[in-house]
C-alpha positions in Angstrom: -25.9 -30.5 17.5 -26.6 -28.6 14.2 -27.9 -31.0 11.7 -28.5 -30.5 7.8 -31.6 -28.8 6.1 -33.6 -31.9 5.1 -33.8 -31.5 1.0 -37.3 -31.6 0.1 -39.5 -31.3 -3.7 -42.7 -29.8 -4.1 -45.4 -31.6 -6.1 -48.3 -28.7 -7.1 -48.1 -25.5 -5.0 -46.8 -23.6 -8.4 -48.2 -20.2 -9.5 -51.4 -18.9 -7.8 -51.2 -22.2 -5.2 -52.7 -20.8 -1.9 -51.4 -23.7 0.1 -47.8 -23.6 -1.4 -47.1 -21.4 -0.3 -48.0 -21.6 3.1 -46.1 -25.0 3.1 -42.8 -23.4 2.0 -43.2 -20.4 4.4 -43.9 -22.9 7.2 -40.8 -25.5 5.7 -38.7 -22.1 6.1 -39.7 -20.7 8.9 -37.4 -22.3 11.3 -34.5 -23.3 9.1 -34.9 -27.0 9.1 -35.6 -27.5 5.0 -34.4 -26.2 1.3 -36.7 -26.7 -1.4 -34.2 -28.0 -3.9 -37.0 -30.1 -6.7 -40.3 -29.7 -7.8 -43.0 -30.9 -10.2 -45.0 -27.6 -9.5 -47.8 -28.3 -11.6 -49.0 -30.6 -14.4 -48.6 -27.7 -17.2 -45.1 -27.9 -18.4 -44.8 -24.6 -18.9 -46.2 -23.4 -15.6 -44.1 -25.5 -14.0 -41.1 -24.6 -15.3 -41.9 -21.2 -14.4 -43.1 -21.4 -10.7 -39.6 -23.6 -10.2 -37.1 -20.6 -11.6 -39.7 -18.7 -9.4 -38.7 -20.5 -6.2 -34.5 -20.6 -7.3 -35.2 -24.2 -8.4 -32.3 -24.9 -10.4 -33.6 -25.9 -14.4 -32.3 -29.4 -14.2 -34.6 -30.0 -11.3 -37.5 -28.4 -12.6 -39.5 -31.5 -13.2 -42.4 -31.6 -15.5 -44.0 -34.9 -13.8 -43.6 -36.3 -10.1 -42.4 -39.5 -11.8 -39.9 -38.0 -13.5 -38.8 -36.6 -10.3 -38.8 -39.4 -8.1 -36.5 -41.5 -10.7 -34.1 -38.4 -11.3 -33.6 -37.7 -8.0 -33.4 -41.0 -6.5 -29.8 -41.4 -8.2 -28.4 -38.4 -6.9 -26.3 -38.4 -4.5 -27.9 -34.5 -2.9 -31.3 -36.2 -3.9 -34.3 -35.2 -1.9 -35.4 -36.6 1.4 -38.9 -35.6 1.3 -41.7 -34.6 -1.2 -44.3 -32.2 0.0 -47.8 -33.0 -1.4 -50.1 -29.8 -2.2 -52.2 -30.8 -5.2 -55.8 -31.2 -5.4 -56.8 -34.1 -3.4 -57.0 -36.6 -6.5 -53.1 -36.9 -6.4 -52.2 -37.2 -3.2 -52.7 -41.1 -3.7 -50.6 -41.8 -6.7 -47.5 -39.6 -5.5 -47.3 -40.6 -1.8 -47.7 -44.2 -3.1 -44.7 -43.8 -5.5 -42.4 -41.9 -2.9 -43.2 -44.5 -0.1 -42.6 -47.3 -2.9 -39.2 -45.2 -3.5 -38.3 -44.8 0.0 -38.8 -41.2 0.1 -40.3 -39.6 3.4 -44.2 -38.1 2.2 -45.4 -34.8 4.2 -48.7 -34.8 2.8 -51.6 -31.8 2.8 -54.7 -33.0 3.9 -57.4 -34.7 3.3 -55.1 -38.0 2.8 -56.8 -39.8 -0.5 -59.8 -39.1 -2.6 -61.2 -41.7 -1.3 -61.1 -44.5 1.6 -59.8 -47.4 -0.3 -57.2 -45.6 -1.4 -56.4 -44.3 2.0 -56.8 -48.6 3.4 -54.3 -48.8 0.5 -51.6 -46.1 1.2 -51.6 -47.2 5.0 -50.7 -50.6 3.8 -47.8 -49.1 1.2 -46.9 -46.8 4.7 -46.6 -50.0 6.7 -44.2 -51.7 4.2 -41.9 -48.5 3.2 -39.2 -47.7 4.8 -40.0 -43.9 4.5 -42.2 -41.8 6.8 -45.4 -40.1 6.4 -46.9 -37.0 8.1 -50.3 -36.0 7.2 -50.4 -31.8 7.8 -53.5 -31.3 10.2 -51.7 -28.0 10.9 -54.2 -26.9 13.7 -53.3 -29.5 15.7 -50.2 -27.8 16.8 -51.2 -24.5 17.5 -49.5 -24.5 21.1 -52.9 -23.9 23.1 -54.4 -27.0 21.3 -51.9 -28.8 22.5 -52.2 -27.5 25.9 -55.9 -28.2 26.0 -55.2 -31.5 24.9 -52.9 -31.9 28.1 -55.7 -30.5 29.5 -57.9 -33.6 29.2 -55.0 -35.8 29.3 -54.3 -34.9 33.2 -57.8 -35.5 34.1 -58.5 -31.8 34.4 -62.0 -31.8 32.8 -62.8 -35.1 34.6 -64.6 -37.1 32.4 -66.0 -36.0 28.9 -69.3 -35.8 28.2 -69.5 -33.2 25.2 -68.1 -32.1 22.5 -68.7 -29.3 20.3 -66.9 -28.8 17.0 -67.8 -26.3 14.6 -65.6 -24.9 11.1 -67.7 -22.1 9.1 -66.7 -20.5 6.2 -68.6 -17.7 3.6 -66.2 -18.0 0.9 -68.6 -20.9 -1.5 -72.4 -19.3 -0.5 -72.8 -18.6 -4.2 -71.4 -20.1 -7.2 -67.9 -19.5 -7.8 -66.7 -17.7 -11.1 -64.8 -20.6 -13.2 -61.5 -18.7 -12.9 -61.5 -19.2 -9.6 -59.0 -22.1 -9.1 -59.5 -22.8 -5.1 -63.2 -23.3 -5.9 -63.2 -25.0 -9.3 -61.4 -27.9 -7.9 -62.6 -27.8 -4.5 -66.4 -28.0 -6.4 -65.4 -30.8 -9.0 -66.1 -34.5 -7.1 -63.5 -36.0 -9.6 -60.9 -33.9 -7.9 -61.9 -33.5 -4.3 -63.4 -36.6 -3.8 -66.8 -37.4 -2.2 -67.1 -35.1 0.2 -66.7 -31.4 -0.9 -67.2 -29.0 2.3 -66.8 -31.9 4.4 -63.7 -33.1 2.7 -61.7 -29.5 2.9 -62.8 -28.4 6.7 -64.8 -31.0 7.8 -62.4 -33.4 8.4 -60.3 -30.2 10.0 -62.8 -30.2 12.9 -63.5 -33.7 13.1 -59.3 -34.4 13.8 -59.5 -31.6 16.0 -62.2 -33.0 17.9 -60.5 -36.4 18.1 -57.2 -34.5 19.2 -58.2 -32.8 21.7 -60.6 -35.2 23.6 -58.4 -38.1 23.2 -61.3 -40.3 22.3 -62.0 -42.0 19.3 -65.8 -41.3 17.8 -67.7 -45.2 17.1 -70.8 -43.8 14.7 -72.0 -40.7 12.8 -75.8 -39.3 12.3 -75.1 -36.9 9.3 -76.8 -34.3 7.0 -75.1 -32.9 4.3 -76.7 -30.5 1.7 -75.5 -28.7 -1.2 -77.0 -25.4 -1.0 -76.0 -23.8 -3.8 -78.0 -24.8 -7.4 -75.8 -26.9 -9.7 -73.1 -27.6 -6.8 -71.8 -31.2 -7.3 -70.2 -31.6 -3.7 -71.7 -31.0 0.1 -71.5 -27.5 1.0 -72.6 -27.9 4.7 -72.2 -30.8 6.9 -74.5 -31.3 10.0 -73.4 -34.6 11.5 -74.1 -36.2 15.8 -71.0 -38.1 17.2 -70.9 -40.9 19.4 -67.7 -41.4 21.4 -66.1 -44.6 22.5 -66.3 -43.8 26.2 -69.8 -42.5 26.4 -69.4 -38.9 25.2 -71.5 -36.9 23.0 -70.3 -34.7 20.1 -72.0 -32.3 17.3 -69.8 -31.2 14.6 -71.1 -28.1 11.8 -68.8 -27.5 8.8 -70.3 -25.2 6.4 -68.6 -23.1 3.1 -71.7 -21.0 3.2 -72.2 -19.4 6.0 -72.1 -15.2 5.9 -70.0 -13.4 7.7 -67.6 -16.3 8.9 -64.1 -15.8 7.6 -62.4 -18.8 8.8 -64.5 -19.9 12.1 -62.9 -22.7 13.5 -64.1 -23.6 17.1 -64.2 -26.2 19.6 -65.5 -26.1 23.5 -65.0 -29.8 25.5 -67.0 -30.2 28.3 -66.5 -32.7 31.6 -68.1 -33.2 34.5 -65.5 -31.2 36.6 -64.3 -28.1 33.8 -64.6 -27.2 30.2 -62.1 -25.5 27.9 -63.1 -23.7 24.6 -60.5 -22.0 22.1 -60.9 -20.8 18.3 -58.8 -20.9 15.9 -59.5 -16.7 14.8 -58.0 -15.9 18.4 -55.3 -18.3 18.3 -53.6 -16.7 21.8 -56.3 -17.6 24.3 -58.0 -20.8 25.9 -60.4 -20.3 28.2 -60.7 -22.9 31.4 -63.7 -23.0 33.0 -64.1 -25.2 36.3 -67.7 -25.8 37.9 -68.9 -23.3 39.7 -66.2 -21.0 39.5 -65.4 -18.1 37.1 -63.9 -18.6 33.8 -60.2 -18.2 33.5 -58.4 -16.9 30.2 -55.4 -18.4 29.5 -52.7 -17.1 26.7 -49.9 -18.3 24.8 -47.4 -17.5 26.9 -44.0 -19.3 27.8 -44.6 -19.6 31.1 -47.7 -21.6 30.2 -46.3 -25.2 32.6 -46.3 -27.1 29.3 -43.5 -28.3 27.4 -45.3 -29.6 24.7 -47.1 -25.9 24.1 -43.6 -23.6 25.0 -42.2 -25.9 22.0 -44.2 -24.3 19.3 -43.6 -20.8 20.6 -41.1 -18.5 19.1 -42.7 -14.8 20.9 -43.3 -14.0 24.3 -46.5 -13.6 25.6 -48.6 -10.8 24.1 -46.8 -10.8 20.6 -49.7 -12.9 18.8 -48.4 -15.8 16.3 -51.0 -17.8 14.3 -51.9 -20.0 11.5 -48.5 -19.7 10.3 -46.5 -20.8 12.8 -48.7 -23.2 14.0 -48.5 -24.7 10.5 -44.5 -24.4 11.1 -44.7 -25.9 14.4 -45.6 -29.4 12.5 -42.4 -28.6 10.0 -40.5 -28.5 12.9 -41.6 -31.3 15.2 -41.6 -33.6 11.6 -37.8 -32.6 10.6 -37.2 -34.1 14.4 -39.2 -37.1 13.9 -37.7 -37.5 10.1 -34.1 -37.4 11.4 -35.3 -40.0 14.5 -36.8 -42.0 12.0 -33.3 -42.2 9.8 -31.8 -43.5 13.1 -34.3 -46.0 13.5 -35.7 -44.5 16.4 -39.3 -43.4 17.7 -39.6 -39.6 18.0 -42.1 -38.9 21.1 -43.3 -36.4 18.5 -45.1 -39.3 16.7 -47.9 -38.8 19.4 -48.5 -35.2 18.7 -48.2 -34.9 14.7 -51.0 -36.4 12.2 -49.9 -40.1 10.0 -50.9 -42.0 8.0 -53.7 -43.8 10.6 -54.7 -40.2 11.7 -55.4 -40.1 7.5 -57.3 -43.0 7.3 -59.5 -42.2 10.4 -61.1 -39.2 8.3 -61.6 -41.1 5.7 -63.3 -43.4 7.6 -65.5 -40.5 8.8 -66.2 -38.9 5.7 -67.6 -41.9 4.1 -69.6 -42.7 8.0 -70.9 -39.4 7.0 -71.9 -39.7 3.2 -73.2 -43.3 4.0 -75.2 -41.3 7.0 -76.9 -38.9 5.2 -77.7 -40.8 2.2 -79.2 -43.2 5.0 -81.4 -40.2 6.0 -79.5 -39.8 9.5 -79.4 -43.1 10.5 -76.0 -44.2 12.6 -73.3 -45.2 10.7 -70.3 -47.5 12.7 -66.5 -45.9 11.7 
């Protein structure tokens, strides 16, 4: 049964927003939301002009997310959701006002600035009758789901190591103050504690947790700021301790030359391995012991539901980063609609929330606590 776009506002993601954008391609990309609101960005005029950019109509071209939230609440079209792209200093206050309000909150990631606000927003989460998804996008590239099956079934056996690793080149030298990615990214006040490790880090750290299925207990970190006058972390070296006995290393760095956007994990059991990155998207390789390695592709003849779900090509006709980050669009818009009915969507065990949220937190400041400790183990 056809059911209605789910109306949706933007708060940041105006002009010259990297990660906007990508949320309103993704939002589009299979038909299930209209952008009908926005509070684009905290300059009036900017956002003014990034709405009538976007075919926001002027009377819902808000020039603060409160504004919005009151305005739109008393509409009878009002919006359904608000999508969350600012610098990570605001995702607190507006997700704590839309919950409060009863409006659904798809949030960009990290959750908060900081971990008490994240203890906090679980508790506003817990009380509100509106949802929250939390957009971990890699987590629903098809193949990472698969490999997560993977473990699930017992195909690894039990798992003994993991290996996470996120490098980037784009920060190895100070960026020029025009930049807006980096100047926020760079500024504590904005980003929080935990610059690098923040922004990617806690990418690979979910990913890690996602895939193996097993929560990590305690953190031995080093972070470093490489670059002279840099306020934040700019690589993370960090040891992970799993709750059934595994072992894990995780690297984030935004200095590293000649790595685009390296994102890589390999899982290893005492029967098989699996290993897949995120710059070649369309393959997993499976490896059992003593026996060759096999490559497997996105393909939907692939034996999993789950992975066939997020695929819109067939095999050989690569998708990537975008659709993967449509993919969690798609499987939220079902839970969203399940949620209205008061139902559980069995998509709640695939797409981030607010606990997958607060989890990261709960690493990042293991990690800080960790390397100001000079290594030593720090409990999540």
């Amino acid at each position: 049964m056809t059911t209605p776009r789910i109306r949706y506002a933007m708060v940041g993601g105006g002009r010259g927003a990297f990660i906007g954008a990508v949320h309103r391609i993704a939002a589009r990309m299979d038909d299930r939301y209209e952008l009908v609101a926005g509070a684009l960005s905290s300059n009036p005029e900017n956002a003014k002009a990034s709405a009538a950019d976007l075919h926001i109509a002027p009377d819902r071209a808000y020039t603060s997310f409160e504004e919005m939230l009151r305005v739109e609440k008393t509409r009878a079209d009002g919006i359904q959701a608000v999508v969350i792209v600012t610098p990570n200093h605001m995702h607190f206050p507006v997700a704590k006002a839309a919950l409060e309000a009863g409006i659904n909150v798809i949030c960009d990631k990290p959750v908060t600035r900081t971990l008490e606000e994240a203890l906090e927003l679980q508790q506003v989460a817990a009380k509100s009758s509106a949802y929250f998804a939390l957009t971990h996008n890699y987590s629903a590239y098809p193949l990472v789901r698969y490999a997560r099956e993977l473990v699930g079934k017992g195909a690894l056996g039990k798992i003994r190591v993991v290996q996470v690793e996120y490098p980037q080149e784009w920060l190895t030298v100070a960026a020029d103050a025009d930049n807006k990615q980096a100047s926020w990214r760079t500024d504590p006040a904005r980003s929080g504690a935990g610059g690098c490790l923040g922004d990617i880090g806690t990418h690979a750290f979910q990913l890690a947790r996602f895939i193996s299925q097993q929560k990590v207990t305690a953190v031995s970190a080093d972070l470093a700021s490489f670059v002279d006058g840099r306020l934040v972390d700019d690589n993370v070296h960090a040891l992970l301790r799993f709750e059934n006995g595994a072992k894990g290393m995780l690297w984030s760095s935004q200095v590293a030359p000649g790595c685009e956007n390296g994102l890589r994990i390999r899982v290893f059991g005492d029967k098989a391995s699996i290993e897949w990155a995120q710059e070649t998207p369309n393959e997993l390789w499976f490896a059992e012991l003593n026996k060759p390695r096999q490559r497997v592709t996105r393909r939907g003849d692939i034996g999993s539901d789950i992975a066939a779900r997020g695929m819109r090509t067939p095999g050989g006709h690569p998708e990537g980063y975008l659709e993967a980050f449509a993919n969690l669009y798609n499987d939220i818009a079902d839970i969203l609609i399940a949620h209205q009915a008061g139902e559980r969507h069995y998509l709640q065990d695939w797409v981030p929330c607010i606990d997958t949220g607060v989890e990261g937190m709960k690493f990042i400041q293991a990690v800080i606590d960790s390397s100001k400790a000079d290594g030593s183990w720090k409990s999540l």
